[in-house]
C-alpha positions in Angstrom: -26.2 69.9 60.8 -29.5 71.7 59.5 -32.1 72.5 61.4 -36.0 71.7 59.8 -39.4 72.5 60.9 -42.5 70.6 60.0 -44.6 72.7 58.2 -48.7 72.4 60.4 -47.2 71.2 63.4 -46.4 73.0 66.7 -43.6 72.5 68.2 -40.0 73.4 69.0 -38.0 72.4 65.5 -35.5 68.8 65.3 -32.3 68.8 64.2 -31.6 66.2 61.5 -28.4 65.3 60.1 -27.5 64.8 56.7 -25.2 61.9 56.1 -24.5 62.6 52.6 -20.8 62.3 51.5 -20.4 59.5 54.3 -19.2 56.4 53.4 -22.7 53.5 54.7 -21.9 52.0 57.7 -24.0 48.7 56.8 -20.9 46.5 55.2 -19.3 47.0 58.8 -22.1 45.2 60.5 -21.9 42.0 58.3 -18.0 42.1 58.1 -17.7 39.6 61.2 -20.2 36.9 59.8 -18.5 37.3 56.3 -15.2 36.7 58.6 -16.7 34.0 60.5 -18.0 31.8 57.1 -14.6 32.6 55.2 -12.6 31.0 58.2 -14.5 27.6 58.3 -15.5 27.4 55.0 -12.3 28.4 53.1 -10.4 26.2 54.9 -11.6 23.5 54.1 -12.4 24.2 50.4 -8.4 25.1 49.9 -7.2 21.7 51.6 -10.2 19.7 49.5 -9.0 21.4 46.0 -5.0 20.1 47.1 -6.4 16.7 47.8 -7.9 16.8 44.7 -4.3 16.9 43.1 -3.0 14.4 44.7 -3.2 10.4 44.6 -4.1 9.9 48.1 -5.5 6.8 49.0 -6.4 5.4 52.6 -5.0 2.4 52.4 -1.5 3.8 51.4 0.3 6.1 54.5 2.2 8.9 52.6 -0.2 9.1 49.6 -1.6 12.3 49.9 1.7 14.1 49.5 2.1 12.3 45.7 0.9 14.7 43.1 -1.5 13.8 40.6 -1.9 17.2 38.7 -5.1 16.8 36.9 -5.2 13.3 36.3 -8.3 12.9 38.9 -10.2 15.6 36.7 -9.4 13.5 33.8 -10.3 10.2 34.8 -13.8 11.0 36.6 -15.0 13.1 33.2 -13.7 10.2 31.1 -15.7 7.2 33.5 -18.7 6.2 32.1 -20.1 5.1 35.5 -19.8 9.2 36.8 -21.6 10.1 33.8 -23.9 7.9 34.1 -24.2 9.2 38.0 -24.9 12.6 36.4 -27.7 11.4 33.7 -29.7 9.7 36.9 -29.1 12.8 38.9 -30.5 15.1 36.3 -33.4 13.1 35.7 -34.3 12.5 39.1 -33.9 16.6 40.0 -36.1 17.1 37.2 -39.0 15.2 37.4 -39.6 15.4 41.0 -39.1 19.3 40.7 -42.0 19.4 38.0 -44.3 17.1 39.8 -43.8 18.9 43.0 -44.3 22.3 41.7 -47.5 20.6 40.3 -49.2 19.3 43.2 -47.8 22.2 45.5 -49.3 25.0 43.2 -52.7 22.7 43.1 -52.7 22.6 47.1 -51.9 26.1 47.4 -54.7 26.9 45.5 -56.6 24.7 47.5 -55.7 26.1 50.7 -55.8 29.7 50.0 -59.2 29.4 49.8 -62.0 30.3 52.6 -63.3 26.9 54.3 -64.1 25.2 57.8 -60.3 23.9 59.2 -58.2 25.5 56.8 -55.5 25.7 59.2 -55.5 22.1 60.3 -55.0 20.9 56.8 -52.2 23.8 56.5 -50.1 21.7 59.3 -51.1 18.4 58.0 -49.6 19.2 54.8 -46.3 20.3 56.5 -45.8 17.3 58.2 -43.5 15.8 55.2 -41.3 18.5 55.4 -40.2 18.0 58.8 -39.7 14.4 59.2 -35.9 13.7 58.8 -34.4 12.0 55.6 -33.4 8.9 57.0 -37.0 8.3 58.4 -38.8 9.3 55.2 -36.3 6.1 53.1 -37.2 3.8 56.1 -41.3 4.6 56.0 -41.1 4.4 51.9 -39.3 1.1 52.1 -41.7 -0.2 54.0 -44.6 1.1 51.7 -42.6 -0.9 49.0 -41.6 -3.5 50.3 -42.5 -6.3 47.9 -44.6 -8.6 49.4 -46.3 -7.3 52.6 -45.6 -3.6 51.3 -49.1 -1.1 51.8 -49.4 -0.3 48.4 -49.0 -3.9 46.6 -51.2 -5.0 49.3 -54.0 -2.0 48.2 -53.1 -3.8 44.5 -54.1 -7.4 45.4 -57.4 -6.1 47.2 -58.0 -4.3 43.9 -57.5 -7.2 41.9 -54.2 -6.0 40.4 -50.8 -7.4 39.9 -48.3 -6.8 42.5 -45.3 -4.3 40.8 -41.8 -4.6 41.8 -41.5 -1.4 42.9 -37.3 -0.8 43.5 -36.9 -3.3 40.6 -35.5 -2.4 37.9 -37.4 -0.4 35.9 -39.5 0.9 39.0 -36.9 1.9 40.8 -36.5 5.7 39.8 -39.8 6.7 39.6 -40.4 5.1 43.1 -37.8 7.0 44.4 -38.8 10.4 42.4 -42.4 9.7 44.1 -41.1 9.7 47.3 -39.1 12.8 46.9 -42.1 14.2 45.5 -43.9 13.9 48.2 -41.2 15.2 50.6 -40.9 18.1 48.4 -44.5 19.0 47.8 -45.1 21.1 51.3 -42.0 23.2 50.2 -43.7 24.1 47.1 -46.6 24.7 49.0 -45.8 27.3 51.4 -44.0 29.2 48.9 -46.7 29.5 46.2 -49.3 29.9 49.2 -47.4 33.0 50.3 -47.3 34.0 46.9 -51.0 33.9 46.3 -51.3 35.8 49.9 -49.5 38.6 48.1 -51.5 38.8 45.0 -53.2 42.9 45.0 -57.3 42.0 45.6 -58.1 44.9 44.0 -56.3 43.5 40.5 -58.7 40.8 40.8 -61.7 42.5 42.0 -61.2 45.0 39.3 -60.6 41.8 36.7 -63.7 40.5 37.9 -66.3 43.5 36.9 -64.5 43.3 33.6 -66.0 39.9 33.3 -62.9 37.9 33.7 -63.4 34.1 34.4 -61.4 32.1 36.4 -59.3 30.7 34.2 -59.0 33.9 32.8 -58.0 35.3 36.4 -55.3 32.4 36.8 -54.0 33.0 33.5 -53.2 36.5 33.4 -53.0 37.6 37.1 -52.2 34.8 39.4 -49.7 32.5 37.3 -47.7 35.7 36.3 -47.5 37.0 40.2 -46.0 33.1 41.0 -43.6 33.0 38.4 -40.9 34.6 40.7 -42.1 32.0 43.4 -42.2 29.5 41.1 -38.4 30.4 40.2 -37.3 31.0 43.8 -38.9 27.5 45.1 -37.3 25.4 42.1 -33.7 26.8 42.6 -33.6 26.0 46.0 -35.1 22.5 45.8 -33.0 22.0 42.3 -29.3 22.1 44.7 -31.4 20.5 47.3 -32.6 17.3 45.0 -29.3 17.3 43.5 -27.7 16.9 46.8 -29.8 14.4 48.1 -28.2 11.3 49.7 -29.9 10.1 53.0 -33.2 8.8 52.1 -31.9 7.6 48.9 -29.5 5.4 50.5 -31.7 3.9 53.1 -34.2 3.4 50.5 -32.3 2.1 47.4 -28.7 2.2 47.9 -28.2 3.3 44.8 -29.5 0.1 43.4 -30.5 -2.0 41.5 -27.5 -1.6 39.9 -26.8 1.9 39.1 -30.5 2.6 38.6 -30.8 5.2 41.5 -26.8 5.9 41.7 -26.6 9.9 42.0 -23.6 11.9 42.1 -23.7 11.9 46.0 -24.4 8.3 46.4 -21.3 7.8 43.4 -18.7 10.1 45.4 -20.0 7.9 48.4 -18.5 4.5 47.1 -15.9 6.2 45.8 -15.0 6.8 49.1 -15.9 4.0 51.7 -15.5 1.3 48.9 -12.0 2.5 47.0 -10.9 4.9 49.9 -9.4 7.3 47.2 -9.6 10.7 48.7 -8.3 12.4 45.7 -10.8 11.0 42.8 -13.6 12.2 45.9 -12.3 15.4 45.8 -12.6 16.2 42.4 -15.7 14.5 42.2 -16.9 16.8 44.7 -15.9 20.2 42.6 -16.9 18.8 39.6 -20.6 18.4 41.7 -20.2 22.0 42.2 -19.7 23.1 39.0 -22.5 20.8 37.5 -24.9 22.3 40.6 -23.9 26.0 39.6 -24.7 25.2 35.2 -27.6 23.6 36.4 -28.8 26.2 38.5 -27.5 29.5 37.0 -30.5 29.9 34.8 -33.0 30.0 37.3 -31.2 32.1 39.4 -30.6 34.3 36.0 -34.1 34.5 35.1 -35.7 35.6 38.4 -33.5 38.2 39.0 -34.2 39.5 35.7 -37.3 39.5 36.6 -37.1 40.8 39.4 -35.4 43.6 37.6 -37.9 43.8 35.2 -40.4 44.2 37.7 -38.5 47.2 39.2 
């Protein structure tokens, strides 16, 4: 123990101690929630990986003890009906992702400026982030419904053909739209929070310079958000992936396999061939597709955050 005064102030002197050459506490105060997610998650992962090596089927008592090896693996990466699971998963991820980030940044924008009832628009535009999955594929497939559906009736006042919106080659992008619009408040906040964060001075200092708007978006504001950006698309990118609820209620998966995904393929796996151990490795193989799929992002805004360091 040393004993320091503060030079210009009066006083009796404090002790401080110097902790150096002592091991940091900190790791001892997250052990028990380290603990705590090891014993119910690894668990379960350990008994799905067996299961996963096994031919166990519902309907046959004694199955899951009859050891498949990797023949599970083999047969999902072989099926052209998983693959084609993983093509429509991709491409739903993807395009809602983009057109979410799109509009979010554009109401972010919109929102982070000064006007009469700013917040009241704030909490209208959070309301599609709240409202459960299963709710938002009921409301949507009433907005499509063919016939007496909001938006083909909004086409026949206009004078336009009705469109067959979960048909078949309407199907995805209806069900991309509606994601999109679930996904766009998500965006939002993020990117608003972002542009909360941005230095004034940079852009008050940008601005005597004779910087334009553009200009000011270009250089300063879209380079601040690209972390955001990155942050907001990795989380909804496992999030779209995994999506299931109002994909179901909406679509089913159909017509067809038009709007399968992997979650909605592992599904009738399940409940429709009851074979536990083709699930199972379906369900690492998800992993491992979510983790390729993912990894960049995650790579690229921690460089960057690095970078900014």
């Amino acid at each position: 123990m040393t004993v320091t005064r503060l030079s210009g102030l009066d006083g009796p002197a404090r002790p401080t101690r110097h902790w150096a050459g002592r091991r940091n506490p900190a790791p001892w105060f997250i052990l028990p929630a380290i603990l705590i997610l090891v014993g119910v998650d690894a668990g379960p992962m350990l008994y799905s990986v067996q299961a996963s090596l096994t031919h166990w089927m519902l309907t046959d008592p004694g199955s899951e003890n009859d050891p498949a090896g990797l023949s599970n693996y083999v047969d999902v990466l072989t099926s052209a009906e998983f693959w084609a699971a993983v093509r429509v998963t991709v491409e739903y991820a993807v395009a809602s992702i983009c057109g979410a980030l799109a509009l979010g940044l554009g109401f972010a924008l919109l929102l982070n400026l000064d006007f009469y009832a700013r917040p009241f628009f704030r909490s209208i535009m959070m309301i599609p982030m709240v409202v459960t999955p299963v709710v938002i594929g009921i409301f949507w497939k009433l907005l499509y419904e063919q016939e007496n559906g909001i938006f083909n009736w909004l086409l026949s006042a206009a004078g336009l053909p009705k469109v067959a919106w979960l048909g078949t080659s309407m199907a995805l992008p209806s069900v991309v739209i509606m994601d999109v619009w679930h996904a766009t408040p998500f965006f939002m906040l993020v990117l608003l929070a972002g542009l909360q964060s941005i230095d004034s001075g940079q852009l008050d200092a940008a601005k005597v310079d004779g910087a334009r708007r553009l200009q000011l978006f270009r250089y300063i504001t879209l380079p601040h958000l690209l972390p955001y950006m990155l942050i907001a698309a990795s989380f909804r990118m496992i999030g779209a992936m995994s999506d299931f609820d109002k994909i179901w209620m909406l679509t089913a998966g159909g017509p067809g396999n038009q709007t399968t995904m992997i979650t909605l393929y592992t599904f009738q796996t399940g409940f429709s061939a009851f074979d536990i151990g083709r699930v199972a490795a379906i369900a690492w193989i998800f992993v491992a597709i979510v983790i390729l799929v993912s990894a960049p992002l995650l790579y690229h805004l921690f460089r960057t955050a690095q970078a900014e360091r």
